[in-house]
SETI-704301 format. One line per 8 residues: for each residue x, y, z of N, C-alpha, C, O. Coordinates in nm, 4 decimals, decimal comma. Each point is the difference from the previous one (the first is absolute). Layout:
N
X:Y:Z:X:Y:Z:X:Y:Z:X:Y:Z  ...
END
This chain:
178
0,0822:-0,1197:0,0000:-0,0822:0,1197:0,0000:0,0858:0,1249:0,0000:-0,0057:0,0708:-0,1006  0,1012:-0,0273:0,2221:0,0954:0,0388:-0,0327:0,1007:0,0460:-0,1242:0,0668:0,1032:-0,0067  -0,0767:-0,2117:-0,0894:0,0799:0,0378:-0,1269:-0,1208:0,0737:-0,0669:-0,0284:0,1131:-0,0395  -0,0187:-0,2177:0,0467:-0,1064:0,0788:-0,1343:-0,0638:0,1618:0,0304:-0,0674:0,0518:-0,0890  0,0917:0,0207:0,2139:-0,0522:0,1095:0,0139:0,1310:0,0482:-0,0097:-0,0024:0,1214:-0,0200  0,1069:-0,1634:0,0255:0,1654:0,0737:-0,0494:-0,0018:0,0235:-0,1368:0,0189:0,1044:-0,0623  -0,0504:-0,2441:0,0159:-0,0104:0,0000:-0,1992:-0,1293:0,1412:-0,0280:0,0316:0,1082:-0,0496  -0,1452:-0,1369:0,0853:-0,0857:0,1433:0,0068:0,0398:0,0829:0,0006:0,0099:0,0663:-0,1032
0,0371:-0,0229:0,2267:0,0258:0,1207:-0,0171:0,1405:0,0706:-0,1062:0,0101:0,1155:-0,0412  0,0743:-0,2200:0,0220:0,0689:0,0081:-0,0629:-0,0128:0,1058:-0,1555:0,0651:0,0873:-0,0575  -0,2154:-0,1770:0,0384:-0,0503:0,0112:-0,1235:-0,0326:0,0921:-0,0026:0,0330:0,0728:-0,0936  -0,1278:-0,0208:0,2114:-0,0797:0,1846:0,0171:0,1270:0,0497:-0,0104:-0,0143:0,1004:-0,0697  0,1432:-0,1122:0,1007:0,1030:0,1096:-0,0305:0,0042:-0,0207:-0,1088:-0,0911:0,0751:-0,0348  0,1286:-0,1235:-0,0627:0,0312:-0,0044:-0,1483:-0,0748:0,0428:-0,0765:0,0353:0,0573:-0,1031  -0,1469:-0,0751:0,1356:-0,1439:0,0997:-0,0894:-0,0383:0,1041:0,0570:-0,0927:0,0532:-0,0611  0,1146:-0,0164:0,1250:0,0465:0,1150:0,1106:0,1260:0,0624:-0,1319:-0,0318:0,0350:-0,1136
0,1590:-0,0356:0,1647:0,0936:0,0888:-0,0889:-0,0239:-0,0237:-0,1303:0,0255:0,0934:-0,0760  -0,0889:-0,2434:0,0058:-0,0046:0,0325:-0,1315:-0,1006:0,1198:-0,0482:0,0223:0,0813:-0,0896  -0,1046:-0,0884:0,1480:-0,1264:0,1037:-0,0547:0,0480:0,1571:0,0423:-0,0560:0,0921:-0,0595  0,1608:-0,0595:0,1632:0,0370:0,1358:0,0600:0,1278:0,0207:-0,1718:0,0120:0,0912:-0,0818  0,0561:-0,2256:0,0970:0,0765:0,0788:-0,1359:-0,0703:-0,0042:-0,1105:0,0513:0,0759:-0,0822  -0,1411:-0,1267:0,0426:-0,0848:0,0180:-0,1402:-0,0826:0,1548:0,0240:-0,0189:0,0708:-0,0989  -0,0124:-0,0401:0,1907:-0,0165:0,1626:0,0208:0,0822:0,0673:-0,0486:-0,0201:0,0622:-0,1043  0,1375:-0,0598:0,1732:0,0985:0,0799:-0,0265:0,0145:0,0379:-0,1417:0,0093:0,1128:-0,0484
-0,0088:-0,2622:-0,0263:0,0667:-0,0166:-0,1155:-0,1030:0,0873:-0,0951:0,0238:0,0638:-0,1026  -0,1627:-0,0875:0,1838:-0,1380:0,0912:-0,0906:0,0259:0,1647:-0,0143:-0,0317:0,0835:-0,0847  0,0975:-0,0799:0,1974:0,0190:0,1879:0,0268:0,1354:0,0500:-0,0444:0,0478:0,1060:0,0405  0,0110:-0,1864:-0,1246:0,0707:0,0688:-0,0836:0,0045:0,0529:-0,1539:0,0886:0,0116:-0,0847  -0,1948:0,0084:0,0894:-0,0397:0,0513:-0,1427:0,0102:0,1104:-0,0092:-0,0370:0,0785:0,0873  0,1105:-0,0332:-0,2382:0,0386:0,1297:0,0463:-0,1342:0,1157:-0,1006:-0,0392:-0,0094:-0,1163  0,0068:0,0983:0,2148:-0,1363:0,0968:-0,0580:0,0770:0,0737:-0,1015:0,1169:0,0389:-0,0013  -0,2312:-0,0283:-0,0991:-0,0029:0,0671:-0,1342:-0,0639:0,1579:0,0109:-0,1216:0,0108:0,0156
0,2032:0,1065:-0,0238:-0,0228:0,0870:-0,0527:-0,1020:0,0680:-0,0929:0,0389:0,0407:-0,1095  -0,2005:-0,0222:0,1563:-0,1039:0,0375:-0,1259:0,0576:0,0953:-0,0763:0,0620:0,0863:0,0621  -0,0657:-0,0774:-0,1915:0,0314:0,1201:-0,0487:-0,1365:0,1159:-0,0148:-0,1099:-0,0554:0,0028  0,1084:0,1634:-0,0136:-0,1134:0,1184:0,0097:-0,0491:-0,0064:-0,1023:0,0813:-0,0073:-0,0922  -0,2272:0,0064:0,0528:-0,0715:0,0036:-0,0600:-0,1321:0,0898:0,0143:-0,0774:0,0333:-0,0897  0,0731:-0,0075:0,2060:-0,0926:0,0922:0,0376:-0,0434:0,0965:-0,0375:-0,1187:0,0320:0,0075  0,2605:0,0698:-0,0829:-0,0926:0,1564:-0,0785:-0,0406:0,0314:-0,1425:-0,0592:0,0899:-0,0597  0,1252:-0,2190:0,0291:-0,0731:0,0292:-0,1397:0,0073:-0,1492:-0,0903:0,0756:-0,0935:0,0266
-0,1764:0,0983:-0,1414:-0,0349:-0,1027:-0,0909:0,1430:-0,0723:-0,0217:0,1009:0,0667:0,0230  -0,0878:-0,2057:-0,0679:0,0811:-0,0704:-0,0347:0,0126:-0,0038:-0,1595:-0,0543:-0,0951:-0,0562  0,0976:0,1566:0,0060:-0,0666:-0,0104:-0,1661:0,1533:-0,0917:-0,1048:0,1143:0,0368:-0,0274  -0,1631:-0,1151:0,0090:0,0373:-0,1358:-0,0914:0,0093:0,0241:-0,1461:-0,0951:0,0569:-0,0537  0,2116:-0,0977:-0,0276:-0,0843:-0,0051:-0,1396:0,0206:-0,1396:-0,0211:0,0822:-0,0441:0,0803  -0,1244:-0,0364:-0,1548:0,0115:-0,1656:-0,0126:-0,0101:-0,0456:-0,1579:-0,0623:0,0628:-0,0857  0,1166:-0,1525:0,0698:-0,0413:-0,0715:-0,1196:0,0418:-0,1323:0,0311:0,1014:-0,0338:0,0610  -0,2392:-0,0754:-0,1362:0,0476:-0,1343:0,0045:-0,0527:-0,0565:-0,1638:-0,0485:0,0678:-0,0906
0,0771:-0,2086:0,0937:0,0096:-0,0512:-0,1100:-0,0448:-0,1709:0,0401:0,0330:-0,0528:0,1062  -0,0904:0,0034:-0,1834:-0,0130:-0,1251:0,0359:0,1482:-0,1020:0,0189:0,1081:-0,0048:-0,0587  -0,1854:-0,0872:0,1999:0,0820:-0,0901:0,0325:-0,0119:-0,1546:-0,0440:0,0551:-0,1044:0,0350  -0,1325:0,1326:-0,1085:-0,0290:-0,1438:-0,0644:-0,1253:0,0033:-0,0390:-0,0565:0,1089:0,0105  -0,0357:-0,2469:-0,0759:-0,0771:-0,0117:-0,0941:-0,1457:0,0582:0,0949:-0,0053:-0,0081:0,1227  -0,0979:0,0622:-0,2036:-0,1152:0,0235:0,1156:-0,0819:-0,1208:0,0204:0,0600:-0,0991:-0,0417  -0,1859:0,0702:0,0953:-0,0537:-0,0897:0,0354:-0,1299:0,0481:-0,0066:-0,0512:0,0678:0,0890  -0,0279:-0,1158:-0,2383:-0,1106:0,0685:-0,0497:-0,1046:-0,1581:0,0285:0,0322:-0,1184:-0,0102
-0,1560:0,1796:0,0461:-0,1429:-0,1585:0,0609:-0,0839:0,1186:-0,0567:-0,0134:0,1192:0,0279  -0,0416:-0,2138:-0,1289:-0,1715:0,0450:-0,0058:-0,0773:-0,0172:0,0678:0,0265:-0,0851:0,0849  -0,1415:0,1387:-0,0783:-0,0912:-0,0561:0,1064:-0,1199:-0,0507:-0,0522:-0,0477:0,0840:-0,0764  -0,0355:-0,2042:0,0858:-0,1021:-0,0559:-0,0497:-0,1166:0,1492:-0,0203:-0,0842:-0,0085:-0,0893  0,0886:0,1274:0,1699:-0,0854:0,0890:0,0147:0,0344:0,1520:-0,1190:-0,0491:0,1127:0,0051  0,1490:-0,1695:-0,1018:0,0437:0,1158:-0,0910:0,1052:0,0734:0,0653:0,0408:0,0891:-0,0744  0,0403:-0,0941:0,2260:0,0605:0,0868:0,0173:0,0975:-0,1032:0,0357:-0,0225:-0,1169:0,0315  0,1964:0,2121:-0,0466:0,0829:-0,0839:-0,0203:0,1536:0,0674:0,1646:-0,0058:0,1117:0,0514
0,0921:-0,1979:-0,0215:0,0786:0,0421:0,0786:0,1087:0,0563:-0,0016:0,0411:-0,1046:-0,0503  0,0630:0,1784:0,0566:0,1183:0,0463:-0,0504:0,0933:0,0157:0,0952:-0,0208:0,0880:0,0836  0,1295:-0,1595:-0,0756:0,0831:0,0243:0,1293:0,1456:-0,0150:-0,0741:0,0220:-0,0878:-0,0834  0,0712:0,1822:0,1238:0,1416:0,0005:-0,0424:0,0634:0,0893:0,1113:-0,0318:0,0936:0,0733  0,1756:-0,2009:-0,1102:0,1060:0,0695:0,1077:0,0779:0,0861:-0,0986:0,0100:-0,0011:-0,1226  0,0464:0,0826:0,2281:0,0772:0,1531:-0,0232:0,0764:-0,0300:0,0772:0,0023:-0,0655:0,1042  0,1249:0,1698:-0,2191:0,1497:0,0668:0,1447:0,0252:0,0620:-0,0756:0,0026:-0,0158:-0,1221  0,0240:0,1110:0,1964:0,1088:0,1046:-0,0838:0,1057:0,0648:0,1507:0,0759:-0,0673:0,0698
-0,1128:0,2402:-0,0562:0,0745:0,0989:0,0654:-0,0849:0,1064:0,0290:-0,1079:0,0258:-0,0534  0,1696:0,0382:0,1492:-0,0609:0,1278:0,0476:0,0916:0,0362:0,0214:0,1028:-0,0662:0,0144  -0,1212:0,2327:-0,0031:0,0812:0,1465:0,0382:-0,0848:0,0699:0,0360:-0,1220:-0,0167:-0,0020  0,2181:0,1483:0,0581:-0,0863:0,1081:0,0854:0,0336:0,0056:0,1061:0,1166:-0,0120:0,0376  -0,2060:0,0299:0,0267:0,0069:-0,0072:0,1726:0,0978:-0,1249:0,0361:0,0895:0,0091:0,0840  -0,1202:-0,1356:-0,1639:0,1279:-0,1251:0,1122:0,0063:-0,0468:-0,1505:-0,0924:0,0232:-0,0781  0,2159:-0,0955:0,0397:-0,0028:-0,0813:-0,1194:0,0308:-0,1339:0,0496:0,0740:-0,0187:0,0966  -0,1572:-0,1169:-0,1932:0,0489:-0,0786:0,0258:-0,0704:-0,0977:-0,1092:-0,0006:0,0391:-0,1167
-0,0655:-0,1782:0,1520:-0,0314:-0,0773:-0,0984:-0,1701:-0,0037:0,0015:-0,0419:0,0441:0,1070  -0,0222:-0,0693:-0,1625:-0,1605:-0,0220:-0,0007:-0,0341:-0,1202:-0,0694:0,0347:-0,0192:-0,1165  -0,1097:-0,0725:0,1917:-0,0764:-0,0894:-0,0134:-0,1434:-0,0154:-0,0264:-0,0513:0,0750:0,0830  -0,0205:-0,1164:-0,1350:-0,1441:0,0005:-0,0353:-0,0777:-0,0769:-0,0254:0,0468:-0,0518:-0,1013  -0,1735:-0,0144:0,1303:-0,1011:-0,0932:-0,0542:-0,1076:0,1126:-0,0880:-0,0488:0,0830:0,0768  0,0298:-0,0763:-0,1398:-0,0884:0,0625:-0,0874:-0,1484:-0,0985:-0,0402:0,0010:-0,0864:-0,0876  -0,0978:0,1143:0,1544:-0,1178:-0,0664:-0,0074:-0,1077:0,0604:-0,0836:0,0149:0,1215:-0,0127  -0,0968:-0,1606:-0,0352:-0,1514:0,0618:-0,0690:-0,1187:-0,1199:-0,0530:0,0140:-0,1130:-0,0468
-0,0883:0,1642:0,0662:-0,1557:-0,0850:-0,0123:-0,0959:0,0747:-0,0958:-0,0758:0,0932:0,0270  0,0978:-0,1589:-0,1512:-0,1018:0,1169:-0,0826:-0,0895:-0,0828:-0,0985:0,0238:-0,1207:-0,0036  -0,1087:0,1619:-0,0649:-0,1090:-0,0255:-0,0887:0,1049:-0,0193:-0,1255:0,1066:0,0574:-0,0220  -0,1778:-0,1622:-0,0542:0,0704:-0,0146:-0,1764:-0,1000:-0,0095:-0,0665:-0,1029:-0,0676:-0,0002  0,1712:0,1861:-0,0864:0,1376:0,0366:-0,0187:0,0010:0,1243:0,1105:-0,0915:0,0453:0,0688  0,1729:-0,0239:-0,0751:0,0323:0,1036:0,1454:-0,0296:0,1356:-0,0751:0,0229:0,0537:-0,1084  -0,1012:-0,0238:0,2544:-0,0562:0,1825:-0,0764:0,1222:0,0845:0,0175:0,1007:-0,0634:0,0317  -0,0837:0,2322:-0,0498:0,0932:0,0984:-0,0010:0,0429:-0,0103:0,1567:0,1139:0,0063:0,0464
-0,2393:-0,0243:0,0230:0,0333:0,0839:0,1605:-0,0425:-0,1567:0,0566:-0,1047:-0,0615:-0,0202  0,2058:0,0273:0,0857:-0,0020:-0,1077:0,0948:0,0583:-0,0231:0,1407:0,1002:0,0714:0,0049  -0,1139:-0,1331:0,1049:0,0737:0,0096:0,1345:0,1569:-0,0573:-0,0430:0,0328:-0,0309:-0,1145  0,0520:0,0252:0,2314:0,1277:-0,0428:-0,0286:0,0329:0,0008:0,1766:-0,0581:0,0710:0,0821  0,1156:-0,1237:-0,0673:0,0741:-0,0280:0,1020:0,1579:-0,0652:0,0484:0,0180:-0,1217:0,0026  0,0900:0,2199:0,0341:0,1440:-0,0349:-0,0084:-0,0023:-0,0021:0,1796:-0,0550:0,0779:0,0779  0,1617:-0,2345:-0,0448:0,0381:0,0021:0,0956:0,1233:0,0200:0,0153:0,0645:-0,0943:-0,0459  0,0142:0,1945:0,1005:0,1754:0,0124:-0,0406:0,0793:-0,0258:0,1102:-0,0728:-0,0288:0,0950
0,1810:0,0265:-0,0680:0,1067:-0,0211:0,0552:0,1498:0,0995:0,0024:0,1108:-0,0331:-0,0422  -0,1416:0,1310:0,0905:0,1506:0,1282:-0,0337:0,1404:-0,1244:0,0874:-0,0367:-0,0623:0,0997  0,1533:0,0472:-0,1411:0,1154:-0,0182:0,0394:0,1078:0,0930:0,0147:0,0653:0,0200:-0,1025  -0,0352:0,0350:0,1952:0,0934:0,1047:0,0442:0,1293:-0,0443:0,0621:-0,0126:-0,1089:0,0560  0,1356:0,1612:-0,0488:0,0713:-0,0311:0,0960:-0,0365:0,0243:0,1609:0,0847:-0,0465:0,0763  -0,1927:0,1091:-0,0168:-0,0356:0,0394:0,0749:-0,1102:-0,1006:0,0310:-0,0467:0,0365:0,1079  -0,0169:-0,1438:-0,1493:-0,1202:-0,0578:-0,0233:-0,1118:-0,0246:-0,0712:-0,0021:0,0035:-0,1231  -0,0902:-0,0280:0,1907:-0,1012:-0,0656:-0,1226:-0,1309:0,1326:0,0273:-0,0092:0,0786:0,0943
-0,0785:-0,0937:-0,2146:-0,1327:0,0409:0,0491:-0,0598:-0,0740:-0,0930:0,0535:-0,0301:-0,1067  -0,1742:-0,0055:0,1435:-0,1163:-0,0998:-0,0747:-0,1092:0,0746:0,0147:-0,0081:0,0585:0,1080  -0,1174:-0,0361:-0,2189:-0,0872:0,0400:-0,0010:-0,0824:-0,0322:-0,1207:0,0151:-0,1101:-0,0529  -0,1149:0,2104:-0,0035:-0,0761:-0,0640:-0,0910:-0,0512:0,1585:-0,0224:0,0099:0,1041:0,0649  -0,0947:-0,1597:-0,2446:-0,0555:0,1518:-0,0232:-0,1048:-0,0736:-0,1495:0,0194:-0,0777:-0,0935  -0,1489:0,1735:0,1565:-0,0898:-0,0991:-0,1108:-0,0647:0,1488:-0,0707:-0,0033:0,1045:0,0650  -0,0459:-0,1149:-0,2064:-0,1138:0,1243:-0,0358:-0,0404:-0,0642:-0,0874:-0,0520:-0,1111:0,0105  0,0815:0,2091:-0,1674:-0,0938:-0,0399:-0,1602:0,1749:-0,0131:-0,0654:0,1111:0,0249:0,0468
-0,1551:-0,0695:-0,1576:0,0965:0,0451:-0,0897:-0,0781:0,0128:-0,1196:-0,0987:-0,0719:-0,0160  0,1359:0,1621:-0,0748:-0,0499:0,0466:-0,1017:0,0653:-0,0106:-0,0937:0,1044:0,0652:-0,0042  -0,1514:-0,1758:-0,1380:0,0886:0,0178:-0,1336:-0,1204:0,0665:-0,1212:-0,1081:-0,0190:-0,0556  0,1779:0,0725:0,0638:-0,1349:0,0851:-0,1597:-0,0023:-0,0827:-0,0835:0,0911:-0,0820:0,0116  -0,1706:0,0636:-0,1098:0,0446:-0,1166:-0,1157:0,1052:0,0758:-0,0927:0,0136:0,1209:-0,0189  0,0539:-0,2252:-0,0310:0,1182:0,0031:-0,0767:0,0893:0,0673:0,0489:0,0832:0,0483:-0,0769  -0,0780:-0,0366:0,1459:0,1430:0,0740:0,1171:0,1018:-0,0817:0,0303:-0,0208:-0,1203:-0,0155  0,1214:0,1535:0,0531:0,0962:-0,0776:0,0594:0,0560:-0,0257:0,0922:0,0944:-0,0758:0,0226
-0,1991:0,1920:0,0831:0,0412:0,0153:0,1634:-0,0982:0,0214:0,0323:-0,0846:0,0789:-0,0421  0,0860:-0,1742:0,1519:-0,1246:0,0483:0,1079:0,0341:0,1005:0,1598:0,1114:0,0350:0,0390  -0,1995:-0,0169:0,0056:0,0119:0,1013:0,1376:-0,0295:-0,0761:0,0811:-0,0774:-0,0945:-0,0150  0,1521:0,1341:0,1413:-0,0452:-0,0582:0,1276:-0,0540:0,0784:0,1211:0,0880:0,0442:0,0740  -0,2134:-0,0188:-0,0398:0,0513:0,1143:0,1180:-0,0359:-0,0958:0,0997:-0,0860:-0,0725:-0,0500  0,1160:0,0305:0,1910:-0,0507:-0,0939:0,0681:0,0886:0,0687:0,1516:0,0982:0,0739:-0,0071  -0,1576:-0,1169:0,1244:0,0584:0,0624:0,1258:-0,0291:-0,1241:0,1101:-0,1087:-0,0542:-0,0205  0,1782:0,0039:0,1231:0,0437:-0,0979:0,0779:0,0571:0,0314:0,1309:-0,0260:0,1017:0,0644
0,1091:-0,1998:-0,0275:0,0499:0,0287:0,1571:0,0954:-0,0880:-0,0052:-0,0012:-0,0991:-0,0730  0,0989:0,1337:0,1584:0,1258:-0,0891:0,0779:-0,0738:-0,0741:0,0847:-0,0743:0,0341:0,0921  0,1119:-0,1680:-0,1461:-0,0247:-0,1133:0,1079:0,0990:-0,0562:0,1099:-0,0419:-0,0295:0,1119  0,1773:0,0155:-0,1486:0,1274:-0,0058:0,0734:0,1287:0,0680:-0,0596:0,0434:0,0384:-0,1086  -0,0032:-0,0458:0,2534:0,1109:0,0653:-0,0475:0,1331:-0,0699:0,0847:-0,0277:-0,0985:0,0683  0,1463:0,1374:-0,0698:0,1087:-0,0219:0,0896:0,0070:0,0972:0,1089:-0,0840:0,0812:0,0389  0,1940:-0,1052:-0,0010:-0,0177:0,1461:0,1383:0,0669:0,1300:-0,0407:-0,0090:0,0986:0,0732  0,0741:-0,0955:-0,1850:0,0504:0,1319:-0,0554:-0,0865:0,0400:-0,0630:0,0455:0,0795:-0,0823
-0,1787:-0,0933:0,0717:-0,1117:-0,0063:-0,0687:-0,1419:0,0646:0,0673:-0,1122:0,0433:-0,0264  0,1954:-0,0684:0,1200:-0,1470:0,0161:0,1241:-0,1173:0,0661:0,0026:-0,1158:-0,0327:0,0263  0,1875:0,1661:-0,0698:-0,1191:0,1168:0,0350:-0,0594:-0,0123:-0,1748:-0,0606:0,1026:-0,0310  0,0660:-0,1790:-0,0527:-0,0744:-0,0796:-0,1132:-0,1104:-0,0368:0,0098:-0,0957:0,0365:-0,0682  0,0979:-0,1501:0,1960:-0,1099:-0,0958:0,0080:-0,1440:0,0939:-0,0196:-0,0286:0,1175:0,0232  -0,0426:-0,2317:-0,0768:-0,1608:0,0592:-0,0134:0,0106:0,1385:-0,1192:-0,1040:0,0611:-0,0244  0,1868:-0,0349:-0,0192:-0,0051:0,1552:-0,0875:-0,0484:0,0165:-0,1439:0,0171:-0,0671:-0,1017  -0,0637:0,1463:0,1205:-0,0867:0,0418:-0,1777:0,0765:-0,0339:-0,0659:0,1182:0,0330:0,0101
-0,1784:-0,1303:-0,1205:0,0822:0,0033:-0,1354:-0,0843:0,0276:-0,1533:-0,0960:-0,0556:-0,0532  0,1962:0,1847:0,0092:-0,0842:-0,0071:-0,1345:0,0948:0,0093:-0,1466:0,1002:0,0568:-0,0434  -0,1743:-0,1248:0,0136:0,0745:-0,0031:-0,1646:-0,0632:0,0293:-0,1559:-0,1129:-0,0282:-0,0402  0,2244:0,0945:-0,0337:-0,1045:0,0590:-0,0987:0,1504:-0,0713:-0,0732:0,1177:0,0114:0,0340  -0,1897:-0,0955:-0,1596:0,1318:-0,0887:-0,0693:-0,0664:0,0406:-0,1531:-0,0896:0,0790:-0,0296  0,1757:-0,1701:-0,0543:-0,0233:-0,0232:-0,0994:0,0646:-0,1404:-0,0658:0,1187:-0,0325:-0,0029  -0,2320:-0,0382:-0,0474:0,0600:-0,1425:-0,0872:0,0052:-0,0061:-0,1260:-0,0968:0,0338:-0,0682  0,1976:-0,0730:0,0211:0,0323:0,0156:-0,1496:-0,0427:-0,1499:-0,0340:0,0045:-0,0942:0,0790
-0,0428:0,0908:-0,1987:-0,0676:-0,1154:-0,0627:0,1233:0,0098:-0,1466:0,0569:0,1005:-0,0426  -0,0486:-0,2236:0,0001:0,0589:-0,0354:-0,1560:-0,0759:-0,1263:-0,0222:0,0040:-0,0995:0,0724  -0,0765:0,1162:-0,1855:-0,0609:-0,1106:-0,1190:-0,1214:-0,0239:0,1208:-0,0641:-0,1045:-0,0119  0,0333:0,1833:0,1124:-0,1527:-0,0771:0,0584:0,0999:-0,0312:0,1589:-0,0675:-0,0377:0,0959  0,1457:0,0459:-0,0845:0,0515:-0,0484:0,1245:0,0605:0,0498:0,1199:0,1191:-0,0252:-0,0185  -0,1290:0,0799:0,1286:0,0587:0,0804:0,0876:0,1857:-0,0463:0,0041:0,0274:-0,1200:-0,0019  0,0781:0,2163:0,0069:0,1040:-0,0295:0,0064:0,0417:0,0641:0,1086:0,1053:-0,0524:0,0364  -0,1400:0,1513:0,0420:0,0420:0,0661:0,1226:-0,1109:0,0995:0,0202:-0,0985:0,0175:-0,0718
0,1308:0,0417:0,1778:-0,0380:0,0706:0,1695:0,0974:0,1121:-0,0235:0,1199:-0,0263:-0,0093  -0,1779:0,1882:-0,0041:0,0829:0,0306:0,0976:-0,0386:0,1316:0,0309:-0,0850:0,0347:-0,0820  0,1083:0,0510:0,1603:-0,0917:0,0865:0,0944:0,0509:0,0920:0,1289:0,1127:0,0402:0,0290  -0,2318:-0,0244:0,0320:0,0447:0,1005:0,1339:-0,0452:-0,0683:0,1176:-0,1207:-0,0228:-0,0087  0,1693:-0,0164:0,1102:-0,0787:-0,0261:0,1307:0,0335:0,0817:0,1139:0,1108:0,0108:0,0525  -0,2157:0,0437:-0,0210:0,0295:0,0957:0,1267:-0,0796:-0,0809:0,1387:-0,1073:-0,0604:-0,0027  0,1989:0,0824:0,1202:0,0088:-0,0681:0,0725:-0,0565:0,1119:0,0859:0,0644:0,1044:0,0109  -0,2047:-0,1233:0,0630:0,0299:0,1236:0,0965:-0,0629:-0,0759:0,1724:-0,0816:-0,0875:0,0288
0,1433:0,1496:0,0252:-0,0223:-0,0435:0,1866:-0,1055:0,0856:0,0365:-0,0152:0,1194:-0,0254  -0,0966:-0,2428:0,1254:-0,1080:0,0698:0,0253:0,0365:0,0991:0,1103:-0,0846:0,0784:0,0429
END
C-alpha cells in the first residue's frame, strides 16, 4: 500500500511539472505588432488572371454554374499576391447584368487577409469587357492585420473577355474600417 501511494504520488509530480512546462512553453509566443489602419481607406489596385480551367454545370432548370480560380497581385496601400474563387449562378444564355461573387485571399509579407465581395457584372453585347461593381467584408485576417477584421470592402473592376471568354480581373479595392 505504501508503494503504490509513493508510485502515485510520484506520478501527480510528473503531471504536475509536465503541464507547468507546457505553459511556459505556451507563453512564449512572441506578440505581433498591428499595423494602423484606422484613418483612412486602404485602397488596392489588383489584377488577376485565371488559375486554371473553370468549372461550368448546367442546371436541369435553364440556369447554369460558373466557378474559376484566380491569382495574380496587388499594390497600393500593401503589395503582395491575390488569390481568388470567382463564383456565378446565372440564366442561359446569360443576360448583360448578372450576380458574381469573388472569395480572395491578399498574401503580404506582413500576413494574410481573407474576405469576399459579391454585386452584378455587366457585359453589353459584343463587348469585350465587362464591369464589376460589388462591396464585401474581411473575414480574417493575421495579427498585422487586425484592425482589418470585419471591414468594408468595395470593388469596382473590370474583365476582359477574348473570343467569348474571361482572361483576367483587374481593378480597385478599397478597404475601409468601420
Amino acid at each position: 500500500m505504501k508503494t503504490l501511494r509513493i508510485v502515485l504520488s510520484a506520478l501527480a509530480l510528473f503531471i504536475v511539472v509536465i503541464g507547468v512546462a507546457s505553459m511556459s512553453l505556451a507563453q512564449d509566443i512572441v506578440p505581433v505588432e498591428p499595423l494602423d489602419f484606422s484613418n483612412e481607406p486602404v485602397v488596392l489596385e489588383f489584377s488577376n488572371g485565371a488559375a486554371g480551367p473553370p468549372t461550368i454545370e448546367l442546371l436541369t432548370d435553364g440556369r447554369m454554374t460558373f466557378r474559376i480560380a484566380g491569382a495574380g497581385e496587388v499594390s497600393g496601400a500593401l503589395s503582395g499576391s491575390l488569390t481568388a474563387t470567382i463564383s456565378e449562378v446565372t440564366a442561359m444564355p446569360s443576360p448583360p447584368l448578372h450576380p458574381v461573387t469573388v472569395m480572395f485571399t491578399i498574401e503580404t509579407e506582413q500576413g494574410v487577409i481573407e474576405g469576399f465581395y459579391a454585386g452584378s457584372l455587366y457585359l453589353a453585347g459584343g463587348s469585350d469587357q465587362a464591369d464589376i461593381h460589388a462591396a464585401g467584408m474581411i473575414l480574417s485576417v493575421s495579427g498585422a492585420y487586425a484592425d482589418l477584421y470585419l471591414a468594408d470592402v468595395y470593388v469596382s473592376s473590370t474583365v476582359q473577355f477574348v473570343d467569348g471568354r474571361s482572361v483576367g480581373e483587374s481593378g480597385t479595392m478599397t478597404i475601409t474600417v468601420r
